[in-house]
C-alpha positions in Angstrom: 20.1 -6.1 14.8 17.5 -8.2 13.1 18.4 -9.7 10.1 16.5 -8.8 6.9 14.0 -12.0 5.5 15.1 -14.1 3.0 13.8 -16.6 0.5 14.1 -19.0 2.9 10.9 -17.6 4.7 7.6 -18.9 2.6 6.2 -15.3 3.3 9.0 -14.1 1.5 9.5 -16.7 -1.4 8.9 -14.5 -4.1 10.9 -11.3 -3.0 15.0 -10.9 -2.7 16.4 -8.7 -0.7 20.2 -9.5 -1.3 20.4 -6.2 -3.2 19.3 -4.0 0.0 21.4 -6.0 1.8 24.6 -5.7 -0.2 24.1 -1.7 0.6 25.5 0.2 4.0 22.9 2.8 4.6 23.5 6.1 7.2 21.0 6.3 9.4 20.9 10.5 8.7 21.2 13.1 6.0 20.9 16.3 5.5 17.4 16.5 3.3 16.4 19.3 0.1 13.0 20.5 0.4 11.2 19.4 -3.1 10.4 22.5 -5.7 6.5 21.2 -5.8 5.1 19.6 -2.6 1.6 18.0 -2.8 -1.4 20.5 -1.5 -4.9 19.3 -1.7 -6.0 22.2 0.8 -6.5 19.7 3.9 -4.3 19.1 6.8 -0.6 18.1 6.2 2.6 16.4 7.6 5.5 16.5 5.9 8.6 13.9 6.7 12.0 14.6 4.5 14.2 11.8 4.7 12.3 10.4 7.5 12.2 13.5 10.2 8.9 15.3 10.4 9.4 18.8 9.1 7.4 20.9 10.8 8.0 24.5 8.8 6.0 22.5 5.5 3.3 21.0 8.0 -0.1 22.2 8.9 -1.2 19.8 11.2 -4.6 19.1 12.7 -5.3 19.3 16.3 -5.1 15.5 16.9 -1.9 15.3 16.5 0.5 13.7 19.2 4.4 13.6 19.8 5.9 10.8 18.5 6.7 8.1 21.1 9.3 4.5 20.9 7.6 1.6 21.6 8.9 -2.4 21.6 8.0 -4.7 18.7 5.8 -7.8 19.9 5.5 -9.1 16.2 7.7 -11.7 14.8 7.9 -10.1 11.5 11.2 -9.2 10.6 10.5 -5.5 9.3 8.6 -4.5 12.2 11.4 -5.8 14.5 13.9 -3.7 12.4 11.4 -0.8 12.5 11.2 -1.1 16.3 15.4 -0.9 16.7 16.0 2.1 14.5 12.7 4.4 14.5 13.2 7.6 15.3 10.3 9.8 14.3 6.6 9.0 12.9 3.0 10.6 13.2 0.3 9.9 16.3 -3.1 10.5 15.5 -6.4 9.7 17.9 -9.7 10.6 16.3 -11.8 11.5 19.1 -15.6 9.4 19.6 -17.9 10.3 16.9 -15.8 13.1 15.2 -15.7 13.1 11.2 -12.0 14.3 10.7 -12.3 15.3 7.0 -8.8 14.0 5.1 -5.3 14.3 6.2 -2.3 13.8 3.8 1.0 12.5 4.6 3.8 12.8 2.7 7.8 11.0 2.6 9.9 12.5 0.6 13.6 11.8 0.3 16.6 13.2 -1.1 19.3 11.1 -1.1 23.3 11.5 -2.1 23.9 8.3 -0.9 23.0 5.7 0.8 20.2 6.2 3.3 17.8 4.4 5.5 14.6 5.6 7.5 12.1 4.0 9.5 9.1 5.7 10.3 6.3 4.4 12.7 3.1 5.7 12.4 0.2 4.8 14.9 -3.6 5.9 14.1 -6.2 5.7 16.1 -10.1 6.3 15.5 -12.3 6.2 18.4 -16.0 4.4 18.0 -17.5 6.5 15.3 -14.8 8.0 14.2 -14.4 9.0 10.6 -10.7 9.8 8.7 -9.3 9.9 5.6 -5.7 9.2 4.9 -3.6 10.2 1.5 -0.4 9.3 1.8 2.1 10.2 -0.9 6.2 8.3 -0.9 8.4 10.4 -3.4 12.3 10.9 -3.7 15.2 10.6 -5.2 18.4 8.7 -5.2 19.5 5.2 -3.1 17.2 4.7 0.2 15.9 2.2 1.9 12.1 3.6 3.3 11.0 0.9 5.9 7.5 2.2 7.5 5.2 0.8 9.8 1.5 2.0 10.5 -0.8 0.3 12.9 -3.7 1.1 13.3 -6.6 0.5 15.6 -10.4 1.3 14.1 -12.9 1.3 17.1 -16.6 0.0 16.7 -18.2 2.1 14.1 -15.5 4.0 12.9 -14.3 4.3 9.1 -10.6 4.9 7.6 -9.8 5.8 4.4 -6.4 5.2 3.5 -5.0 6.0 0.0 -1.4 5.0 -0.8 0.8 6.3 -3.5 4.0 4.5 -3.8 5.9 6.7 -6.8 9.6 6.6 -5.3 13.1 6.4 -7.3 13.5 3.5 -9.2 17.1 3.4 -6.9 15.3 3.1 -4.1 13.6 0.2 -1.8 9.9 0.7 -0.6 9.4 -1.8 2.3 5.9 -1.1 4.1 4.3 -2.9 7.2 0.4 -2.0 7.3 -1.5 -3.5 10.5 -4.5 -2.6 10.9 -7.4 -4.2 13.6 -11.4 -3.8 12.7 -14.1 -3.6 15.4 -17.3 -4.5 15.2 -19.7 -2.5 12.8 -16.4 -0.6 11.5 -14.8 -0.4 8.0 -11.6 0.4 6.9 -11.4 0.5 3.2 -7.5 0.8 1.9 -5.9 1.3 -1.2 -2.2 1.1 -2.8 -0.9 2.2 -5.9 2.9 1.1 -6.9 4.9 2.9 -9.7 8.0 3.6 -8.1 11.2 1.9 -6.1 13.4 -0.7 -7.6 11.8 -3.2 -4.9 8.7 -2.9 -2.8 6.5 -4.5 -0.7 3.0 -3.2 0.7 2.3 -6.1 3.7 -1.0 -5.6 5.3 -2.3 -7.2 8.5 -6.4 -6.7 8.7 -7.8 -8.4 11.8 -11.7 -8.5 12.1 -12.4 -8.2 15.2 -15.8 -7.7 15.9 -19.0 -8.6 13.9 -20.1 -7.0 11.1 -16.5 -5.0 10.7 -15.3 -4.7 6.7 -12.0 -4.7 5.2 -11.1 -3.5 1.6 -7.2 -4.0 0.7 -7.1 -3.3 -3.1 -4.0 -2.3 -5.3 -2.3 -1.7 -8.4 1.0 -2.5 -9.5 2.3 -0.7 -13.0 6.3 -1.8 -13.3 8.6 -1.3 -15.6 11.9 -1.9 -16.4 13.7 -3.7 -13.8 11.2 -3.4 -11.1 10.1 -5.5 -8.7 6.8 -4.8 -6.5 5.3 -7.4 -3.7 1.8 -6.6 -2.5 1.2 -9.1 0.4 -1.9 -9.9 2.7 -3.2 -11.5 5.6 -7.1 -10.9 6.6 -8.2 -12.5 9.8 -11.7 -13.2 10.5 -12.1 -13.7 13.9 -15.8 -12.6 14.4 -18.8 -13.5 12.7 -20.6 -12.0 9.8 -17.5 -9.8 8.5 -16.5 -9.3 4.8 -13.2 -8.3 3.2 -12.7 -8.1 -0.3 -8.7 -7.4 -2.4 -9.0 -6.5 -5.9 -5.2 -6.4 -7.0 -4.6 -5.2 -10.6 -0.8 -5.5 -11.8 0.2 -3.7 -15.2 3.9 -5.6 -15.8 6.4 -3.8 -19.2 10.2 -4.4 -19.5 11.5 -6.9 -16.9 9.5 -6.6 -14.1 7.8 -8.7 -11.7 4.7 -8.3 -9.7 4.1 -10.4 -6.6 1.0 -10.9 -5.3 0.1 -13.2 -2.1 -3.3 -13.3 -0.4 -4.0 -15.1 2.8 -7.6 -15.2 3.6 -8.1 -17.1 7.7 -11.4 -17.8 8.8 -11.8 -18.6 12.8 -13.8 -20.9 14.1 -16.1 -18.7 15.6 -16.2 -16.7 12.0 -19.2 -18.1 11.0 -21.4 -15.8 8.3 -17.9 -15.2 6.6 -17.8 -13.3 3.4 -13.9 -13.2 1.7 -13.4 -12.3 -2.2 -9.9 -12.1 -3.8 -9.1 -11.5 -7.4 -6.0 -10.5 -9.2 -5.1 -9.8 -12.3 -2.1 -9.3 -14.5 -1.5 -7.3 -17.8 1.9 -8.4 -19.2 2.7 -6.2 -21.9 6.3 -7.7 -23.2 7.8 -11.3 -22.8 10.0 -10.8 -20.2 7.7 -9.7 -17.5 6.8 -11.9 -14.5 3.8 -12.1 -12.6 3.7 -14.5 -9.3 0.5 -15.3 -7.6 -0.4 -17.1 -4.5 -3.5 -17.0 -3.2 -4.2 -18.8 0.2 -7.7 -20.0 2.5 -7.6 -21.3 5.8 -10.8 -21.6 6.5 -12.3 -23.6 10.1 -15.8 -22.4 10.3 -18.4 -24.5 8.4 -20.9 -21.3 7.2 -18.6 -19.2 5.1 -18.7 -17.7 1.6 -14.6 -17.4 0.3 -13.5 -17.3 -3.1 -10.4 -16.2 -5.0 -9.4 -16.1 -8.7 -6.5 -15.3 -11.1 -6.0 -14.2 -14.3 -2.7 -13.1 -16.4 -3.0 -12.1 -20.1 -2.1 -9.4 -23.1 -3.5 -6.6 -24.1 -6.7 -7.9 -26.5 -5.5 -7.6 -29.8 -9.1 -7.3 -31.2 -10.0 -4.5 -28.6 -6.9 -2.9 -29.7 -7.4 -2.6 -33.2 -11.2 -1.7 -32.8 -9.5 1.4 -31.5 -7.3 2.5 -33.9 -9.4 1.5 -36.5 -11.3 4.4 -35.4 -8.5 6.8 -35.0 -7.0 6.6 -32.0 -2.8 6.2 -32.3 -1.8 3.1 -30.6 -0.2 4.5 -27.4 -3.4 6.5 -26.5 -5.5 3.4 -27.2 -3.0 0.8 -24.9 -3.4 3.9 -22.8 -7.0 3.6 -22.8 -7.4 0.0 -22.3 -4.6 -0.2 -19.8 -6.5 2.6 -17.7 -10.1 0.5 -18.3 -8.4 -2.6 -16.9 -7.3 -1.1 -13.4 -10.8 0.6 -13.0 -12.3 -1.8 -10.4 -8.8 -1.7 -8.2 -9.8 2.0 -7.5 -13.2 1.1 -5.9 -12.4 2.0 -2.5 -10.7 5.5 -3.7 -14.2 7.8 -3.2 -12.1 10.7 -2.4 -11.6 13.7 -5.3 -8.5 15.2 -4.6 -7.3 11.5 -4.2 -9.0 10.3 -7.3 -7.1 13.4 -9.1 -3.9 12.8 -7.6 -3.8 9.2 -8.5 -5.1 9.6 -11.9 -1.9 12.4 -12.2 -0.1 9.6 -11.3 -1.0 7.3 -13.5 -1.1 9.8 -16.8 2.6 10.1 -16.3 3.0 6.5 -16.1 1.9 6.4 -19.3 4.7 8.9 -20.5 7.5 6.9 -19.2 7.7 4.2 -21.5 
């Protein structure tokens, strides 16, 4: 079995795993179907402990079986991914077909120790059109360890809206690779409440001209938590643009991670790459680690990146109360303000509604 990456690995510098290690996790368990399952009145595909239940699905017609296949990658995950999967969703959007939305949802129920390993493989033909809400809930000690690739064909568009809002027992571990034709767009974002540690690791490879990439997120920990959002954007084509917005609300004792590798090709001239992160730390003992990276070899680019971490504005603050707002609602408010631009890619409603659920009952957890 491949081992699990350590510290030892730069790409994994900021993120221990010795605690999912330590664990022995079945492979199996029996899974309880949750009182209140997500239903935004589209297609969707239900997975409980890591097996697609089929009895809480409605799927769409573009559905196919799922099917093994070997790991080229040297990435640790995937290669781990590749040895144990055993179940995961196929979808090919047909040329020029608007697919409406599609939501996918993990849920896990765990009495002890578990571990799953879905692989997931979407497909959008040229022109294609899809969007993807995927939802990760549960409870107890599990280890989730997905992998999606996906493949977006010249002029297609993808969608894809995570929410991350597992058991703070659990481990979140997520392998998003996605490759971007020419003229095609795939415009992603990640939100990360739950899981004692995760990491959200995208792959984006432009591969034609004129493709786009969005990879935003944000990161609201508390506690003990620990969440890794990690990227790699590859412009290998001309006149492309990609652009990561990651916003990170830290309480308690967590630690946010982000890392941000931006590689320009040679032949990627007309390049246009924009990263920006920032961190709200809103007690002493909070973390935040940042680490953005350019490797850029073409001469007519346009790349930037910046980086802020700070408090809540004091002055802000009490220019709020001082008009009658209690203190929670008004860190509430400005909190809420601050992660705004992250959700830029989310133009969905019933995604927009979900995550701002999600984010309301953040709030109440402190």
């Amino acid at each position: 079995m491949t081992a699990l990456p350590t510290r030892k690995l730069e790409a994994w510098r900021y993120t221990d795993l010795k605690s999912l290690a330590a664990i022995s996790f079945a492979d199996s368990a029996p899974a309880a179907v949750p009182d209140n399952l997500p239903d935004l009145g589209i297609p969707r595909l239900v997975f409980l402990n890591g097996a697609y239940n089929a009895a809480l699905s409605t799927p769409p017609a573009y559905l196919s079986d799922f099917a093994a296949v070997a790991e080229a990658s040297s990435l640790p995950l995937a290669l781990i991914n590749a040895e144990h999967a055993r179940d995961g969703i196929t979808v090919k959007i047909p040329e020029n077909t608007d697919a409406g939305a599609l939501l996918l949802i993990s849920h896990a129920s765990a009495t002890s120790p578990l571990a799953f390993h879905p692989r997931h493989r979407i497909t959008l033909a040229a022109g294609a059109k899809l969007t993807l809400i995927e939802i990760s809930t549960g409870t107890g000690i599990y280890w989730h360890n997905q992998v999606m690739d996906i493949a977006i064909h010249e002029g297609a568009t993808l969608a894809h809206y995570r929410l991350q809002d597992e058991d703070e027992k659990s481990f979140h571990l997520a392998t998003i690779r996605a490759r971007i034709a020419a003229h095609a767009a795939y415009e992603a974002f990640t939100a990360t409440i739950g899981a004692k540690i995760s990491r959200a690791e995208f792959h984006a490879t432009l591969l034609g001209p004129y493709g786009k990439t969005h990879l935003n997120a944000a990161q609201l920990l508390r506690h003990q938590q620990h969440a890794d959002f990690t990227t790699v954007v590859a412009h290998d084509a001309e006149n492309c643009a990609s652009r990561q917005t990651v916003k990170s609300v830290l309480s308690g004792h967590a630690r946010g991670v982000f890392q941000g590798r931006i590689e320009v090709a040679r032949a990627a001239q007309k390049t246009d790459g924009y990263q920006m992160t920032q961190a709200l730390l809103l007690s002493d003992t909070a973390e935040m680690d940042i680490k953005p990276e350019l490797e850029i070899f073409a001469d007519d680019v346009k790349c930037s990146h910046g980086a802020t971490i700070g408090a809540l504005d004091p002055e802000q603050l009490f220019y709020l109360r001082s008009r009658g707002i209690p203190e929670a609602e008004s860190r509430a408010m400005l909190i809420r303000a601050f992660l705004e631009e992250a959700f830029e890619p989310v133009t969905h409603e019933a995604a927009k509604t979900l995550f701002d659920g999600a984010i309301d009952s953040w709030w109440t957890r402190q």
